[in-house]
C-alpha positions, -999 to 999 in steps of 0.1 A, spaced: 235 326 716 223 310 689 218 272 681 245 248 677 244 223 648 254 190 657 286 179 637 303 145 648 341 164 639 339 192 668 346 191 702 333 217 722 346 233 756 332 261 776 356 290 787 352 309 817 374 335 831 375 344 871 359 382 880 381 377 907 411 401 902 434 387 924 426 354 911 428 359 871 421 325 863 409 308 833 388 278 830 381 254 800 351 233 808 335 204 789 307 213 768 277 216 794 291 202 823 309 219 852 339 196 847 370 215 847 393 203 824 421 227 819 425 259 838 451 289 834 466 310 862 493 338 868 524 340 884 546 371 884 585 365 880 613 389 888 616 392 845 578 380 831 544 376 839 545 335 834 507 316 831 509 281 836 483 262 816 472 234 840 454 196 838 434 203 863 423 166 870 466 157 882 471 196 887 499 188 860 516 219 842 511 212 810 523 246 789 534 276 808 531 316 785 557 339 791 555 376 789 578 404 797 569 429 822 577 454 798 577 453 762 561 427 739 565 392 735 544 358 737 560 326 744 542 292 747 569 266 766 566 228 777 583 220 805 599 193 786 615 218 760 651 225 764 658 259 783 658 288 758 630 267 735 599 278 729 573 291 705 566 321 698 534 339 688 544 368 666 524 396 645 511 396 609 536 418 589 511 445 570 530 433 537 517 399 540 487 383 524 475 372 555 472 404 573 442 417 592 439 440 621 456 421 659 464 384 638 490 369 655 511 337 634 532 309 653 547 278 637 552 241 651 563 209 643 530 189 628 528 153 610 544 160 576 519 136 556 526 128 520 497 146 506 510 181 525 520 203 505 546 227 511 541 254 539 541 286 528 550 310 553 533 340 562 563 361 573 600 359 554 628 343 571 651 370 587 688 364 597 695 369 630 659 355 641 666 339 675 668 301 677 644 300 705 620 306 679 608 269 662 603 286 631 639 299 632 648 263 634 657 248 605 687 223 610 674 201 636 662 165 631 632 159 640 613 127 651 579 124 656 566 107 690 562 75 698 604 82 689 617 111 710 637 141 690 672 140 692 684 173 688 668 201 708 632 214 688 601 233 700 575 204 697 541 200 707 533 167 723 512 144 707 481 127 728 500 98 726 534 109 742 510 139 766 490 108 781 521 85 787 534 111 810 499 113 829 494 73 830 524 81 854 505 98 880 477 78 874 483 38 856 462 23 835 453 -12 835 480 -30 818 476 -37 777 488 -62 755 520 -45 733 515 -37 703 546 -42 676 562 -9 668 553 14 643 575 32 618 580 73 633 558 96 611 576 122 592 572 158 608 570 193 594 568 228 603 539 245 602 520 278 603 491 290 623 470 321 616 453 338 646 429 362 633 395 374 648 366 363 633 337 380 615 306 372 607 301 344 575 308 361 537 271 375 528 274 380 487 275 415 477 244 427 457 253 427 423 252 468 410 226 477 390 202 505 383 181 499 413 206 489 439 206 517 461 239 526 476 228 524 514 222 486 498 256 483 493 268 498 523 246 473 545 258 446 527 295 454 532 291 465 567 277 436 574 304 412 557 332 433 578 320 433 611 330 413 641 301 392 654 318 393 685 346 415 701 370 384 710 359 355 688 384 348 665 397 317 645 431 296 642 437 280 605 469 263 594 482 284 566 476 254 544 443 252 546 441 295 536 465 289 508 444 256 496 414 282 497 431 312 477 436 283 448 402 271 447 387 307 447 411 319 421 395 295 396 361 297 409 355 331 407 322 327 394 307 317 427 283 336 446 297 325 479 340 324 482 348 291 499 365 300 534 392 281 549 388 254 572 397 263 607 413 241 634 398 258 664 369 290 665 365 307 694 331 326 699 324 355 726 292 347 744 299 372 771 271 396 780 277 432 767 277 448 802 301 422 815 333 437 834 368 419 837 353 383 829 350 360 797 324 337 789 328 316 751 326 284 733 356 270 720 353 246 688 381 222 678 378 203 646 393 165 651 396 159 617 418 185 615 434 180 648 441 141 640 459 150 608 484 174 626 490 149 658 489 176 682 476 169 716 444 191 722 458 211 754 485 227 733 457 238 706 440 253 741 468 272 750 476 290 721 438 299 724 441 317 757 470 332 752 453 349 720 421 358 742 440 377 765 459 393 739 426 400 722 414 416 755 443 435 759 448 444 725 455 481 730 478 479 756 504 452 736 501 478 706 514 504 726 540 479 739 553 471 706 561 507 701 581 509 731 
C-alpha cells in the first residue's frame, strides 16, 4: 500500500471483516491501533437479513441495514426513526449524469447553510415513491438538533444529539450551560456511491507520432479500478460544483474532481477468500459542514462494501 500524506482534514479508520463464516462481522478500527470502534454484525429475521451497526465501546445499536431475503433493497434505520422510516440506498438510473457501473444514491437531511446551493438530484421524483423513503419526503418540518423534529423524518443524528444519548450510559463530568443557540436550517441532500478509479492521467494529445497503443495505455489506465472495492461517497453538490468549473475550464490539462466526503480503499491481498481489509478516509471539513455524526457516514460505507462484494448477486436480484 502505498504512502499516506499527512492532511490535518482526514480521519482515518481501518476496516476489517471476520473470515469467520458464521461470524460475518465487520470491524472499523482506529487508524493503527487495535481499538475497535464500530463493528457490524448479522441477524436473520423471519422477512430480512437485518445488520446492526454497533458502538462497540457501550455495545449501543447505533444504525441497523435491512435487506430482504429475496429481492433487492437497502435500508439504513436508527432506532430512534419512527417505524416505517428509513433511508434508502437506491441505483443510479442509466439516464442520469451521474451514472457509472454498481453507484448506488441515497438522500438525508444535512445543515442547509446559506451559501448551499440548491440540490440537484440525481434521480427524478416519481409519484407513488414510498414515504419511507426521506427523499420522498417533502412536507415535513424539519428541525435541526439541538431542537428535536416534530413531524416524523429520516434524520441522521448529529455528534451532538448521537453523544447526548451515550453520556447516558456513561456521564460526563458536569459543564457550565451554555445559552441556547438558534436551530440550524436543514436540507435534503444527495449522496453518490460510486467505486473509485485510479486519479485522471491527461490523455496524450494526438499527433503524428502518438502511437495508438499510446493512447490505449493512457485510457486504460484512466478507466481502471485501482482496487476491486474502493469506491468514493460525494454529496451531489460537490459533483455539480465540479461539472461548472470544468465547463469553463476546459483548457486544463487535468479536470478538477470532486471533493469526496469519505474514500474507501481495498488493501486486501489478491489471494484473500471471504475477508476485507481497507482504509477508510473521511474528510471533516466536509463532515462539519453537513452536521452528521461520523457513525452514520460509516454505515452507509459498509453497507456499500458489501454490496460491492456482492455485486453480482443484487444484479440478478433486481431482475427478479
Amino acid at each position: 500500500m502505498q504512502t499516506q500524506l499527512y492532511n490535518p482534514n482526514l480521519t482515518r479508520y481501518m476496516v476489517r471483516s471476520s473470515d469467520v463464516i458464521s461470524d460475518l462481522r465487520v470491524n472499523v478500527f482506529e487508524e493503527s491501533s487495535e481499538q475497535v470502534i464500530w463493528y457490524k454484525e448479522r441477524f436473520l429475521s423471519d422477512e430480512e437479513i437485518v445488520e446492526h451497526f454497533v458502538h462497540n465501546q457501550t455495545s449501543t445499536i447505533l444504525w441497523t441495514i435491512h435487506k430482504p431475503k429475496r429481492g433487492w433493497y437497502i435500508r439504513v434505520r436508527s432506532p430512534a426513526f419512527p417505524p416505517g422510516v428509513f433511508i434508502s440506498l437506491l441505483p443510479v438510473p442509466h439516464s442520469s449524469p451521474d451514472y457509472t457501473d454498481a453507484a448506488l444514491y441515497f438522500s438525508c437531511r444535512t445543515n442547509g447553510l446559506l451559501s448551499s446551493p440548491a440540490s440537484t438530484s440525481i434521480s427524478p421524483q416519481k409519484p407513488g415513491v414510498s414515504r419511507g423513503s426521506v427523499d420522498s419526503d417533502a412536507t415535513v418540518v424539519h428541525s435541526y438538533p439541538p431542537t428535536p423534529p416534530v413531524a416524523p423524518v429520516a434524520t441522521p443524528p448529529s455528534p451532538r444529539s448521537l453523544n447526548a444519548k451515550l453520556s447516558e450510559m456513561c456521564p460526563a463530568p458536569a459543564q457550565n450551560a451554555r445559552p441556547q443557540t438558534r436551530p440550524i436550517p436543514s436540507r435534503i441532500a444527495q449522496f453518490l456511491l460510486a467505486p473509485h478509479s485510479t486519479p485522471h492521467i491527461p490523455a496524450p494529445q494526438p499527433t503524428d507520432q502518438t502511437s495508438f497503443i499510446t493512447r490505449a495505455v493512457s485510457l486504460f489506465k484512466n478507466h481502471k479500478p485501482s482496487h476491486s472495492l474502493s469506491f468514493t461517497l460525494t454529496p451531489t453538490d460537490n459533483i455539480r460544483r465540479t461539472q461548472t468549473a470544468v465547463s469553463s475550464q476546459s483548457h486544463l490539462l487535468v479536470p478538477q474532481t470532486p471533493t469526496p466526503l469519505l474514500v474507501f480503499h481495498d488493501t486486501t491481498p489478491v489471494l484473500t477468500c471471504r475477508s476485507t481489509t481497507g482504509l477508510l478516509e473521511i474528510n471533516r471539513a466536509e463532515e462539519r459542514i453537513l452536521g452528521v455524526e461520523t457513525s452514520f457516514w460509516i454505515a452507509v460505507s459498509l453497507s456499500y462494501l458489501e454490496f460491492l462484494e456482492d455485486r453480482e448477486s443484487y444484479l440478478a436480484a433486481m431482475t427478479d
